[in-house]
C-alpha atoms as a printed R data frame, in Angstrom:
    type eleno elety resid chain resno       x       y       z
1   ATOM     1    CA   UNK     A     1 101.582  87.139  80.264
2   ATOM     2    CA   UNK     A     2  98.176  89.280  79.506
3   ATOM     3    CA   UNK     A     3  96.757  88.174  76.000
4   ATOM     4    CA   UNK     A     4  94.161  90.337  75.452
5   ATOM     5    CA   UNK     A     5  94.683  93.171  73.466
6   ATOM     6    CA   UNK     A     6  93.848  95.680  76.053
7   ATOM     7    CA   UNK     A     7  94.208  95.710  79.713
8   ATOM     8    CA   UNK     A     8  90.354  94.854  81.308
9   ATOM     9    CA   UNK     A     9  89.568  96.972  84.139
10  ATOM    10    CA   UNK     A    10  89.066  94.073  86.275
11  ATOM    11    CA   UNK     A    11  93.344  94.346  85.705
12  ATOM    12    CA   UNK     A    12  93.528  97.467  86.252
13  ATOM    13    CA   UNK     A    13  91.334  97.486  89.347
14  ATOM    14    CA   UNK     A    14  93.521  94.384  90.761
15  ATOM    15    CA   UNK     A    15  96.633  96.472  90.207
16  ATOM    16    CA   UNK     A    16  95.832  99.674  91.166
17  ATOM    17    CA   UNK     A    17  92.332  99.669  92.749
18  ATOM    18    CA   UNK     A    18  94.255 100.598  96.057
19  ATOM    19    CA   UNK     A    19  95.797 103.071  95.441
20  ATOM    20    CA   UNK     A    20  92.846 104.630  93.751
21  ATOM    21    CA   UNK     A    21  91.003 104.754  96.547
22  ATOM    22    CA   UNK     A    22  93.556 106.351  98.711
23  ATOM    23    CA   UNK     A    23  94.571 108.883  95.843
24  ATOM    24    CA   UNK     A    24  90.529 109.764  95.902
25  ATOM    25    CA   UNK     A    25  90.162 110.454  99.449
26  ATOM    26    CA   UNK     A    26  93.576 112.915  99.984
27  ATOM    27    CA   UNK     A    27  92.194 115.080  97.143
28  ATOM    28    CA   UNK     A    28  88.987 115.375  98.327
29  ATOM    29    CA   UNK     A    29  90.032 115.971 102.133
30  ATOM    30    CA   UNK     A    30  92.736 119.235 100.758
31  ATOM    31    CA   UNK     A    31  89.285 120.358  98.653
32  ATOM    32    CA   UNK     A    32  86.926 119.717 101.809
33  ATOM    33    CA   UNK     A    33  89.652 121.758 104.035
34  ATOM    34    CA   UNK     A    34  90.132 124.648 101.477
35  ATOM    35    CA   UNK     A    35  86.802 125.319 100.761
36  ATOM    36    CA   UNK     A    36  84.645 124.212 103.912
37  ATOM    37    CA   UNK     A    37  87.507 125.638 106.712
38  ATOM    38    CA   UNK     A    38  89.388 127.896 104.418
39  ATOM    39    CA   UNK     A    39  92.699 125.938 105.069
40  ATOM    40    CA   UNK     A    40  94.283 128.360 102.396
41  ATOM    41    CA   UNK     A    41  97.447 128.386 104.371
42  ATOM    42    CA   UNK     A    42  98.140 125.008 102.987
43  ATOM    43    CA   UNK     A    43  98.665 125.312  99.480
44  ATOM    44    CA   UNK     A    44 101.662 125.867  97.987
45  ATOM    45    CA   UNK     A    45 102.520 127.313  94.105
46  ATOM    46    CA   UNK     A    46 102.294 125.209  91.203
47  ATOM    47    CA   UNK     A    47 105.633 125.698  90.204
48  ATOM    48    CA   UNK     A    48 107.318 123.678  92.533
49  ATOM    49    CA   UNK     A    49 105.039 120.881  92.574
50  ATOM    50    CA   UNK     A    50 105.350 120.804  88.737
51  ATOM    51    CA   UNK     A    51 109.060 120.527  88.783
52  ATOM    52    CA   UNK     A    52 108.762 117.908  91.332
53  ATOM    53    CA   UNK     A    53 106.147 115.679  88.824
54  ATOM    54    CA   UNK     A    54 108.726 116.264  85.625
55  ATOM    55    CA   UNK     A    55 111.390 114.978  87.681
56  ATOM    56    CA   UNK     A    56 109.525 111.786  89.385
57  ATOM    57    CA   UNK     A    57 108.531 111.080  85.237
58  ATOM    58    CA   UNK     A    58 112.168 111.305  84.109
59  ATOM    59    CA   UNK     A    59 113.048 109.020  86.955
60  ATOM    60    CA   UNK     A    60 109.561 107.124  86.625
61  ATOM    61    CA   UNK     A    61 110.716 106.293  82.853
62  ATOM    62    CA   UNK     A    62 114.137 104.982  83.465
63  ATOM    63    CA   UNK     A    63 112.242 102.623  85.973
64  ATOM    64    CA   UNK     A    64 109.923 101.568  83.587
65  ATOM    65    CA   UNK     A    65 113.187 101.000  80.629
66  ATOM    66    CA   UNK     A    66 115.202  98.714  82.823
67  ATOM    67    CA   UNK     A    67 111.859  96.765  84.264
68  ATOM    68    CA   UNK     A    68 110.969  96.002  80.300
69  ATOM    69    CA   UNK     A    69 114.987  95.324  79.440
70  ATOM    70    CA   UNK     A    70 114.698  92.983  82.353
71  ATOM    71    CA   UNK     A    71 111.906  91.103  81.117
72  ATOM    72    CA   UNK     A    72 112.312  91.300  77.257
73  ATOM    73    CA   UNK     A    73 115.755  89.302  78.026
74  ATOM    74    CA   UNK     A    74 113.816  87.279  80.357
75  ATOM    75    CA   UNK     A    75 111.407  86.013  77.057
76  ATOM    76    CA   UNK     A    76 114.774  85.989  74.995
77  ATOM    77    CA   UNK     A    77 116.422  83.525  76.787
78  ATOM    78    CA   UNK     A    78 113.403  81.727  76.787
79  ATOM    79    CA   UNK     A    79 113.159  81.699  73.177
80  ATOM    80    CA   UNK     A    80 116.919  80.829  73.124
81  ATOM    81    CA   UNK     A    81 115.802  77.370  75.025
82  ATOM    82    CA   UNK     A    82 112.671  76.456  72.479
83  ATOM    83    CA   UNK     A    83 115.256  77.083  69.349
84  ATOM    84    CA   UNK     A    84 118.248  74.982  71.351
85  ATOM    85    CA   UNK     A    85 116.059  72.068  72.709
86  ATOM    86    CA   UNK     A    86 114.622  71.741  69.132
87  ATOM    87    CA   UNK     A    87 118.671  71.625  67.451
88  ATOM    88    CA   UNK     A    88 119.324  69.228  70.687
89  ATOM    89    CA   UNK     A    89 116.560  67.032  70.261
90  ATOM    90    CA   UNK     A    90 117.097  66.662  65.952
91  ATOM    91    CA   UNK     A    91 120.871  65.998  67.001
92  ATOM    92    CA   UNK     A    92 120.600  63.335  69.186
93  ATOM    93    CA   UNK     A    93 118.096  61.710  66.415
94  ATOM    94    CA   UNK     A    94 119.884  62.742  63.635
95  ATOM    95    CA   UNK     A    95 123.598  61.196  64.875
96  ATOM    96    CA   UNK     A    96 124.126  57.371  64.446
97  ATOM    97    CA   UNK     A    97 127.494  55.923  63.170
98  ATOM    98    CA   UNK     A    98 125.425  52.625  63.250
99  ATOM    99    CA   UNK     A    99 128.289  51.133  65.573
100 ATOM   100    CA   UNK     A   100 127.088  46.938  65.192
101 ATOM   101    CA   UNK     A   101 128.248  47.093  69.114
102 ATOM   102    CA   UNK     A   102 125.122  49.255  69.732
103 ATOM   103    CA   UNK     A   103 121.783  48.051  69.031
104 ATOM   104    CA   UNK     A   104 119.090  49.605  66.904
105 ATOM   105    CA   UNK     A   105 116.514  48.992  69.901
106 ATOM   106    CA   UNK     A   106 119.032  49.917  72.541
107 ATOM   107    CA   UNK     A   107 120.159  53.279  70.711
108 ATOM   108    CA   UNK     A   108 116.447  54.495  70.787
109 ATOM   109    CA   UNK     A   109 116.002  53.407  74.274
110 ATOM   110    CA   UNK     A   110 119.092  55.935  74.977
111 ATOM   111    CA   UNK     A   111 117.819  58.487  72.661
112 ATOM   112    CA   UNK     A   112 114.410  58.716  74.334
113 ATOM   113    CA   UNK     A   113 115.970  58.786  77.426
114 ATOM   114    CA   UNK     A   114 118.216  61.854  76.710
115 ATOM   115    CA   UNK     A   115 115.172  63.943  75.165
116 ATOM   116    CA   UNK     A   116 112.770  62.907  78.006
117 ATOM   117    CA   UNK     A   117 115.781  64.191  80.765
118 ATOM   118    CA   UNK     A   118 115.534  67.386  78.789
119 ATOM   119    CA   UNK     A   119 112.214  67.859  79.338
120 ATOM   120    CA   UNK     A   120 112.217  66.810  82.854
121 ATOM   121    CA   UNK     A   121 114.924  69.736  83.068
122 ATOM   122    CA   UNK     A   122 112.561  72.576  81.506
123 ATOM   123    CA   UNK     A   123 109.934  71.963  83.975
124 ATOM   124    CA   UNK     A   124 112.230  71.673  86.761
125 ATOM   125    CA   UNK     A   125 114.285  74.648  85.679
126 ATOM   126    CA   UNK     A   126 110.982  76.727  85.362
127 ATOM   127    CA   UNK     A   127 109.907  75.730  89.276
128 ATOM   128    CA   UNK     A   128 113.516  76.892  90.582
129 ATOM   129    CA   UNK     A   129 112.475  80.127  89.032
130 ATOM   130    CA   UNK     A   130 109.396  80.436  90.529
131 ATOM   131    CA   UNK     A   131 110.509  80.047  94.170
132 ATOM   132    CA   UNK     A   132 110.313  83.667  95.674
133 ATOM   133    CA   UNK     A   133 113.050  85.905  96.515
134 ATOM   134    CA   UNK     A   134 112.839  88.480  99.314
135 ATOM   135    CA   UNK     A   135 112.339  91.148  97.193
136 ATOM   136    CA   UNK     A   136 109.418  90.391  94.855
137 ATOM   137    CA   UNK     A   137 105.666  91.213  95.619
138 ATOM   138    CA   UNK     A   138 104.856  87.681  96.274
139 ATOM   139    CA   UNK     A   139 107.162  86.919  99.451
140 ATOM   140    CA   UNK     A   140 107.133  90.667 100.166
141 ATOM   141    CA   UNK     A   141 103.761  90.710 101.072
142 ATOM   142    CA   UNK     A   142 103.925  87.143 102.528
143 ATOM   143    CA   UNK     A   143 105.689  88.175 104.985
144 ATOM   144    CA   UNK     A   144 103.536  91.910 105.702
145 ATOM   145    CA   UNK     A   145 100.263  89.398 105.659
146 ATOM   146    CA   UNK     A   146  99.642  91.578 102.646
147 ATOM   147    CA   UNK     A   147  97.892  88.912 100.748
148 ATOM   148    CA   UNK     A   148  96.213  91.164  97.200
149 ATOM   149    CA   UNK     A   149  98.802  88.679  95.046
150 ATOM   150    CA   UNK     A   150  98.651  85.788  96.996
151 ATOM   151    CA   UNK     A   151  94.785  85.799  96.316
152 ATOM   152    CA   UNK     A   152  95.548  86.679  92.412
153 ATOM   153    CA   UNK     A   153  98.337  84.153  92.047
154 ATOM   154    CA   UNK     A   154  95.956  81.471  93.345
155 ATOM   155    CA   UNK     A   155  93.222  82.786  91.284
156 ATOM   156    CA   UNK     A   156  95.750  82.482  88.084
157 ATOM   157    CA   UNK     A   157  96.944  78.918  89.333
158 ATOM   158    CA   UNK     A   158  93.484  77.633  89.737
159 ATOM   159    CA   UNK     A   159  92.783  78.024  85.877
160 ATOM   160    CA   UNK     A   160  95.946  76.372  84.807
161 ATOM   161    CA   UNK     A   161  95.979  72.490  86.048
162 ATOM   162    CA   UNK     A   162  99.214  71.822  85.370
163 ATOM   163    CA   UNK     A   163 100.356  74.824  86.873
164 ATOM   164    CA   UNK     A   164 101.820  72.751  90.088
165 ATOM   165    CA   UNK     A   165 102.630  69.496  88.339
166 ATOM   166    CA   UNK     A   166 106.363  69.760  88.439
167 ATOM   167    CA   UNK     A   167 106.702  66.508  90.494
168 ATOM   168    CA   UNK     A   168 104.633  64.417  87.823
169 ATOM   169    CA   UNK     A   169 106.516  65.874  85.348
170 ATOM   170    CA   UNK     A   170 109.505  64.809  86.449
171 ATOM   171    CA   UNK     A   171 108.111  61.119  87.402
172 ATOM   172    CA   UNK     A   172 107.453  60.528  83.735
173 ATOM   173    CA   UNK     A   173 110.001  61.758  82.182
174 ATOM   174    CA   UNK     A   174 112.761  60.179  84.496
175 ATOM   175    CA   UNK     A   175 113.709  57.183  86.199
176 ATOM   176    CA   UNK     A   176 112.564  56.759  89.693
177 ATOM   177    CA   UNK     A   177 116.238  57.346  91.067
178 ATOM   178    CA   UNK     A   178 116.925  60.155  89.433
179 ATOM   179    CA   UNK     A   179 112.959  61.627  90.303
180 ATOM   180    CA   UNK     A   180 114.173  60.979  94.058
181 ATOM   181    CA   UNK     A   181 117.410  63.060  93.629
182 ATOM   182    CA   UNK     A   182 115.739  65.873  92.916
183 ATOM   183    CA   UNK     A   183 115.158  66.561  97.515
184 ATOM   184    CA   UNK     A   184 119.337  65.641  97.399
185 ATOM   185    CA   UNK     A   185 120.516  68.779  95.557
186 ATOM   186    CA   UNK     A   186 120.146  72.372  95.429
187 ATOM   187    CA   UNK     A   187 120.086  72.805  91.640
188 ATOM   188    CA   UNK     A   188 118.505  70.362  90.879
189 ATOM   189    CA   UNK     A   189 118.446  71.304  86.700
190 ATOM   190    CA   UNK     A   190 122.179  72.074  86.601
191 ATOM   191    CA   UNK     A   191 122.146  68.305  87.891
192 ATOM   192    CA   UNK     A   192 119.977  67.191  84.927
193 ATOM   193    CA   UNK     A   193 122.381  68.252  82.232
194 ATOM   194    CA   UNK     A   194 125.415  67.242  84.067
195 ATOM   195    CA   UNK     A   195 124.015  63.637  83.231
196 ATOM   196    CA   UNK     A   196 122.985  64.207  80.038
197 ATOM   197    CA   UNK     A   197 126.815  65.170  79.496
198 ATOM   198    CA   UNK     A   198 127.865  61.801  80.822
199 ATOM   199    CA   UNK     A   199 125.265  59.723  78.440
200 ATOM   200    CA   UNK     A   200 126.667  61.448  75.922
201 ATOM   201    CA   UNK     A   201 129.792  60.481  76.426
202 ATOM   202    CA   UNK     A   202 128.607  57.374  76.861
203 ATOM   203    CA   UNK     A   203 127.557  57.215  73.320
204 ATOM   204    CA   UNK     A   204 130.748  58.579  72.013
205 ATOM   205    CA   UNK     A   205 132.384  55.673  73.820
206 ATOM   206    CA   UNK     A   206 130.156  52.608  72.994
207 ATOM   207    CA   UNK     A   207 130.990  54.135  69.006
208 ATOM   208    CA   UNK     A   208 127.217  55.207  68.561
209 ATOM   209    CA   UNK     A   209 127.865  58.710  67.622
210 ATOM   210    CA   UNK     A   210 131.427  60.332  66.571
211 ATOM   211    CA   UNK     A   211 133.701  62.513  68.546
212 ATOM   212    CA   UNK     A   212 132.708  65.287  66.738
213 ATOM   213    CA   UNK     A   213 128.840  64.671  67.077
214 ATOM   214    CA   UNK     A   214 129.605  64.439  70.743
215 ATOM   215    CA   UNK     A   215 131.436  68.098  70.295
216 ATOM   216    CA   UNK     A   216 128.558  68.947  69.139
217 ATOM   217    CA   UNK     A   217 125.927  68.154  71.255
218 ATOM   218    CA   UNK     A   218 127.959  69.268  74.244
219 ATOM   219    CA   UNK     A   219 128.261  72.741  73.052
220 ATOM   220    CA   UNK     A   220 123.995  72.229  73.184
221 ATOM   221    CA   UNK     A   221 124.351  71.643  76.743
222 ATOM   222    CA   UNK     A   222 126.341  74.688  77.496
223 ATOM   223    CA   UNK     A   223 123.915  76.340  75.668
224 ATOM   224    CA   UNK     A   224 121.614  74.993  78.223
225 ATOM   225    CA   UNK     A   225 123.655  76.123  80.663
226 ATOM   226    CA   UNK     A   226 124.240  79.530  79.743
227 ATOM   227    CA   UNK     A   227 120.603  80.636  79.431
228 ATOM   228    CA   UNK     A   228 119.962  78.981  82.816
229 ATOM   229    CA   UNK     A   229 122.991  80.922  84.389
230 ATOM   230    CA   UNK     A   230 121.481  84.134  82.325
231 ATOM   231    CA   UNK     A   231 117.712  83.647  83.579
232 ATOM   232    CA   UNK     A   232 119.254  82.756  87.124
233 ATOM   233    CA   UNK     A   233 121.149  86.199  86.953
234 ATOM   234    CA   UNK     A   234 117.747  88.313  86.513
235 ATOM   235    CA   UNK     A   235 115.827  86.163  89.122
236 ATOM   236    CA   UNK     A   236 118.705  86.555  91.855
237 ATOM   237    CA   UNK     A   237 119.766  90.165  91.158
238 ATOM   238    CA   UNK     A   238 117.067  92.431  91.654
239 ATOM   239    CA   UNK     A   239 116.956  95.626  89.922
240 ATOM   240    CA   UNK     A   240 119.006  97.798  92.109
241 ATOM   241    CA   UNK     A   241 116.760  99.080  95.010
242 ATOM   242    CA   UNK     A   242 118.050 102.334  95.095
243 ATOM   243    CA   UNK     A   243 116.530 103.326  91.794
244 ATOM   244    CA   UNK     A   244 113.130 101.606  92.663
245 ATOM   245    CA   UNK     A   245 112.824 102.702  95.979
246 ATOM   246    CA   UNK     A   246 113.642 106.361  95.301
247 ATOM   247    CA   UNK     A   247 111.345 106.622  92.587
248 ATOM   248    CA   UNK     A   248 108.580 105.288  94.532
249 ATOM   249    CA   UNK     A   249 109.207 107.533  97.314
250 ATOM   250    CA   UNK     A   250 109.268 110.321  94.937
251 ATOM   251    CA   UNK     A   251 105.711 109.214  93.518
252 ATOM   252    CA   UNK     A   252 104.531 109.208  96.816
253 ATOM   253    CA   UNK     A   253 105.679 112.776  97.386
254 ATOM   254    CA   UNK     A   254 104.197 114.071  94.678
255 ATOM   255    CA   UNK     A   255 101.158 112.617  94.807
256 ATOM   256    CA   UNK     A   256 100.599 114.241  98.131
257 ATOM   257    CA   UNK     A   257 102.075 117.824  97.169
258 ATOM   258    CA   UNK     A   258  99.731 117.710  93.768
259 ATOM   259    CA   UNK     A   259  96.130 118.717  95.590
260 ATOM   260    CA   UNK     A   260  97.694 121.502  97.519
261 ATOM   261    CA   UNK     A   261  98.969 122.978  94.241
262 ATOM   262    CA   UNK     A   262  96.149 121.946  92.635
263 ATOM   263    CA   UNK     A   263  93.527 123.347  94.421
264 ATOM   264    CA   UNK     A   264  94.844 126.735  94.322
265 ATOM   265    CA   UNK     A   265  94.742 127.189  90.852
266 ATOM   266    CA   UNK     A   266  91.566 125.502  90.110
267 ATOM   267    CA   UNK     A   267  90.253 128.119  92.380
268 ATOM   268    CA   UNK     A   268  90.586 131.035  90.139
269 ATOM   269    CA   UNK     A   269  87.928 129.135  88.346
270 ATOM   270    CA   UNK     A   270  85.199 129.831  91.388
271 ATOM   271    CA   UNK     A   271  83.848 127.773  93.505
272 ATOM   272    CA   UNK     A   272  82.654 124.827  91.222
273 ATOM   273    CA   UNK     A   273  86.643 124.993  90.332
274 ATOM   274    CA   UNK     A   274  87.243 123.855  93.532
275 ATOM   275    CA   UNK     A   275  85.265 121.084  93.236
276 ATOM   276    CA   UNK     A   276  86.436 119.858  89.741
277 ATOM   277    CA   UNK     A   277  89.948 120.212  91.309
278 ATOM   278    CA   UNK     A   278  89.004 116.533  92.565
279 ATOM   279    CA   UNK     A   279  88.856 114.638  89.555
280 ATOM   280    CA   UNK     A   280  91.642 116.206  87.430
281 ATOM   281    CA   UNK     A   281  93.856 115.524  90.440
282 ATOM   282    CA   UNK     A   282  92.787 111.460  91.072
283 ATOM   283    CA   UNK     A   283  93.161 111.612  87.574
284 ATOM   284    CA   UNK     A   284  96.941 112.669  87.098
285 ATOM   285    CA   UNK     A   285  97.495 111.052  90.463
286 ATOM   286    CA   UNK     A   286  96.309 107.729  88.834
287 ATOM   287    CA   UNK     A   287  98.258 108.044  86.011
288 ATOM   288    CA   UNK     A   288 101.965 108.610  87.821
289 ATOM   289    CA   UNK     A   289 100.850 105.383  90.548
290 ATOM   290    CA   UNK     A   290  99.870 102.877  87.273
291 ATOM   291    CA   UNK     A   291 103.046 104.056  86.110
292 ATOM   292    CA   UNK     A   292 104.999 103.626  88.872
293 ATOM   293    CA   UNK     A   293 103.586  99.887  89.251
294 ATOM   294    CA   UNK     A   294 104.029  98.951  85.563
295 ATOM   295    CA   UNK     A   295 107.530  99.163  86.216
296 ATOM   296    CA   UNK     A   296 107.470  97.672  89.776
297 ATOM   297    CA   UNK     A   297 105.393  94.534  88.571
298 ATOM   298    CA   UNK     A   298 107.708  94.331  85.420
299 ATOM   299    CA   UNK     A   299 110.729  93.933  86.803
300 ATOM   300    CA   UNK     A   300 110.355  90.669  88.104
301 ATOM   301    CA   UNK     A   301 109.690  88.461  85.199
302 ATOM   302    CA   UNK     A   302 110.085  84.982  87.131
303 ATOM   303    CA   UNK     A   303 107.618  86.077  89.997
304 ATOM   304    CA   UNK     A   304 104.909  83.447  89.273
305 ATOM   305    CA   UNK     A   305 102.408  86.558  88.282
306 ATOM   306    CA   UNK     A   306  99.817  87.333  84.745
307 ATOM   307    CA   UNK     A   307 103.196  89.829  84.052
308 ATOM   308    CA   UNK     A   308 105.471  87.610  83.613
309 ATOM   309    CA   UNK     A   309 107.068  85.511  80.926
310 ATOM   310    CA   UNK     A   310 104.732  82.726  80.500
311 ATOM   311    CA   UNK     A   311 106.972  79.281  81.142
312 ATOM   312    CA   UNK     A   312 104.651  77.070  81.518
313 ATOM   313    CA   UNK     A   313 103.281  77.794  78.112
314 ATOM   314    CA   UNK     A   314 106.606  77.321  76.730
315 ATOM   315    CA   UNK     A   315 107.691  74.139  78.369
316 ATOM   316    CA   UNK     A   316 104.240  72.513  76.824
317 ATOM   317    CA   UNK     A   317 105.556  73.570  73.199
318 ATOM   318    CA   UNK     A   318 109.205  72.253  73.655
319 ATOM   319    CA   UNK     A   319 107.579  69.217  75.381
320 ATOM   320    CA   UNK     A   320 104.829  68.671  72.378
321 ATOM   321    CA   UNK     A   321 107.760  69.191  69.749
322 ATOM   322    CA   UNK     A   322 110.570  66.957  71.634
323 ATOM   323    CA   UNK     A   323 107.712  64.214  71.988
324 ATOM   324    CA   UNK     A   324 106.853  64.073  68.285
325 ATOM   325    CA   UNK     A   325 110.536  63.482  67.193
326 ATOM   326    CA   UNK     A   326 110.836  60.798  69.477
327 ATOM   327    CA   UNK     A   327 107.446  59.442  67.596
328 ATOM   328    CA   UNK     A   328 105.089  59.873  70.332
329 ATOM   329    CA   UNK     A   329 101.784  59.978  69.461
330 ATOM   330    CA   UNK     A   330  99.900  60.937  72.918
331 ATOM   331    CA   UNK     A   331 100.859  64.503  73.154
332 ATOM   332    CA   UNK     A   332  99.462  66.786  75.471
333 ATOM   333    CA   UNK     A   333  97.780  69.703  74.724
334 ATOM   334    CA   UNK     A   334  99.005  73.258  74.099
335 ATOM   335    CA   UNK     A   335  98.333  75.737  76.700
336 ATOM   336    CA   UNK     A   336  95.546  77.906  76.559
337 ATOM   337    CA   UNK     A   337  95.387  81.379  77.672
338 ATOM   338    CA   UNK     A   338  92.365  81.663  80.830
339 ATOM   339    CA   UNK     A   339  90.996  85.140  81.293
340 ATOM   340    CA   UNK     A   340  93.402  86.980  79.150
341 ATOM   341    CA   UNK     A   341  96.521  85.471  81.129
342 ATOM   342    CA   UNK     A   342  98.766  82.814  80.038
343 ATOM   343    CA   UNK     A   343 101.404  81.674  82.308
């Protein structure tokens, strides 16, 4: 997620720097060619090319609506977990039939244990989103040896230590059987809650809460498991290709039909028209390309990159609020945004 209140232009250059370049050169070759060779057969009306551009920003802004949909629900389920682990946590200190079967010193021991699990399942939950699908920029350009966001994803990594620190994270917070399970299964958080179910139950059988407490706390875990189901729906359904990829062919299109309408009617102007034809067109070519990849970069909101919802950051508050109601007093620090970007 980008903190700052504006986008630098060291962002803007990482995102679109590119395609600036390329943008630059096409309008100044069509100029070059119309003025220097007198290539006037090449240019077309403005008309057309104008209807074109209204109908690539139509399409362009639907893009753009679904890509921020997708990731505003993204942040909302996330904000669903820090209000739920909070009410989960407070429960499981808050219910005690004080059941003489049960122990003061063995009740905590069991408490701790359940909150700690939960914790353990936030930061494994958050690295099973992070692992790439086919169709996000990351593995994308893996696999074209495109590396621009492999370089920037490193670069955002590097500032954030605990970035890759799943696997300590889950050595503290759970036993060393259940650390070792996690190479055993496939989901390895829907495991996690499936045994905080049974020590709940456990609970509710040894008398230490009430039936209804257990009720209770085992509508929190389908909580859990709903907003996990919901955040594993946006990461494994992309938004439907055939809206993306037509509107960036569209862009594309446009972009390279804009200097041969362009050019013509900057013309009338004389011949320093010609030459000022250049700018106005890298500039309205710019615009339609950032807006094209605002959308692109949006709709992925689990891809690991500064434009996505930023998990790590949230896992550290549930973590530093879970830890004090279990009356921790060694609590790691919030984390900080590093060069505008907190992930």
């Amino acid at each position: 997620m980008i903190t700052t209140k504006y986008v630098n232009y060291k962002q803007v250059l990482n995102l679109s720097g590119f395609h600036l370049i390329w943008i630059s050169l096409w309008c100044t070759l069509i100029a070059v060619l119309f003025h220097l060779f007198h290539w006037q057969w090449m240019t077309i009306p403005w008309v057309p090319v104008a209807l074109i551009g209204t109908a690539e920003a139509f399409l362009v802004g639907f893009k753009n609506n679904q890509a921020y949909d997708r990731l505003w629900e993204a942040r909302k389920i996330w904000g669903g977990i820090v209000n739920s682990s909070r009410s989960f946590a407070s429960m499981v200190y808050a219910f005690d039939d004080r059941n003489e079967e049960t122990s003061t010193f063995d009740l905590e021991e069991r408490r701790k244990k359940i909150v700690c699990r939960h914790i353990a399942w936030l930061y494994a939950f958050r690295e099973q989103l992070l692992v790439p699908t086919e169709w996000e920029h990351i593995r994308a350009e893996k696999d074209h040896h495109f590396n621009i966001n492999h370089k920037r994803n490193r670069l955002i990594k590097a500032g954030f230590p605990d970035y890759g620190r799943t696997p300590i994270f889950l050595n503290k917070y759970l036993s060393e059987e259940e650390a070792e399970l996690q190479s055993t299964y496939k989901n390895f958080a829907t495991y996690l809650i499936s045994q905080q179910a049974k020590d709940i139950n456990d609970l509710k059988n040894s008398k230490a809460i009430s039936d209804f407490n257990q009720v209770q706390l085992q509508t929190a875990l389908n909580e859990f498991y709903g907003f996990q189901g919901q955040a594993e729906r946006i990461k494994k359904f992309p938004s439907p290709r055939q809206f993306a990829s037509t509107a960036f062919i569209f862009n594309l299109l446009f972009i390279l039909l804009l200097p041969l309408g362009l050019v013509n009617e900057f013309e009338k102007l004389g011949d320093w028209g010609i030459w000022s034809s250049i700018p106005f067109c890298i500039t309205i070519g710019w615009i339609y390309i950032m807006m094209e990849l605002v959308g692109d970069y949006s709709e992925n909101p689990f891809a690991g990159l500064m434009f996505d919802v930023p998990m790590l950051s949230i896992c550290r508050t549930i973590e530093i609020d879970l830890l004090q109601m279990t009356g921790e007093t060694d609590l790691p620090d919030p984390i900080a945004s590093k060069n505008g970007v907190l992930v």
